[in-house]
Structure formats: C-alpha cells, structure tokens
N, C-alpha and C positions, 0 to 999 in steps of 0.2 A: 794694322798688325805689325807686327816688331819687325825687322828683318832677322831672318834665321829662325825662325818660326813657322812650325806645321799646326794649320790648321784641321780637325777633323773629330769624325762624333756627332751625335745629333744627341743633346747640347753640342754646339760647338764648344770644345776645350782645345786649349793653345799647349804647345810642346818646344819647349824650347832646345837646341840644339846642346847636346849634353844632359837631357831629361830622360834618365833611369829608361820610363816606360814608353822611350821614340822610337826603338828598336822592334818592339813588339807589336806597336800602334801601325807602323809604315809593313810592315809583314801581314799583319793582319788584313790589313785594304788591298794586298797583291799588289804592293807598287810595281815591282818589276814587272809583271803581266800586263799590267794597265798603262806605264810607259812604254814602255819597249819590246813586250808581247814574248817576253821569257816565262819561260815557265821551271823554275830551278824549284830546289825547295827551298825555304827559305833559312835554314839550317845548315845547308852548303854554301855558304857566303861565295869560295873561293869559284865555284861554278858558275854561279850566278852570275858574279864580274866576269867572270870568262865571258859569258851568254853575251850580257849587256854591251862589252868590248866590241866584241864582232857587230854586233847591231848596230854602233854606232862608228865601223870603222865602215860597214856599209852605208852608211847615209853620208858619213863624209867624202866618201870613193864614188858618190855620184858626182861630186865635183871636182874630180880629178883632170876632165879636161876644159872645166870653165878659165873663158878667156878673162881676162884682168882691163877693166876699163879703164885709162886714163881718162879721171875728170876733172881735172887740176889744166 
C-alpha cells in the first residue's frame, strides 16, 4: 500500500490523501471513537481536535516524570 494511504471497505478500496471522499470515509468508521475514544460529532471538527488534544496530551503527561537513560 502507497504510503499516505487509507485503507478501508470490504472490497478493500484505497483513499489516497487529498481524495474528495477521505473525509467522509474516516467519519463514517468513527475514527476518532476508535482511536482515541472521543466521541465529537464528526461535523464539529473544531471539538473533536479539542477532544483528541487532551487525549493525547494525557498519554504524553504520563511521561512527564520518566527518567532519560544515558546509553551512549
């Protein structure tokens, strides 16, 4: 598969990044519920980001006090 490429469908059909119908394909599967367990609608873009933001500023905030290993 190409890189920049979604797979999805049963046929599998490929969507290439800038393909009209990526936008409605990746909504319709509930990306955002299925990654990162938001549930925005998918019409509110701007909430959605907010949603997935926080998600992912908590998964990096568990690593806020990992120590740094010198292995050099």
């Amino acid at each position: 598969m190409p890189p920049h490429t979604v797979a999805l469908d049963v046929p599998v059909r490929l969507l290439a990044s800038g393909d009209p119908g990526l936008a409605e394909a990746v909504g319709r599967v509930s990306f955002a519920q299925v990654a990162f367990g938001v549930d925005a609608e998918w019409t509110d873009r701007i909430s959605r980001y907010e949603q997935i933001a926080e998600v992912r500023v908590a998964e990096f905030g568990t690593h806020a006090d990992d120590e740094v290993l010198n292995l050099g």
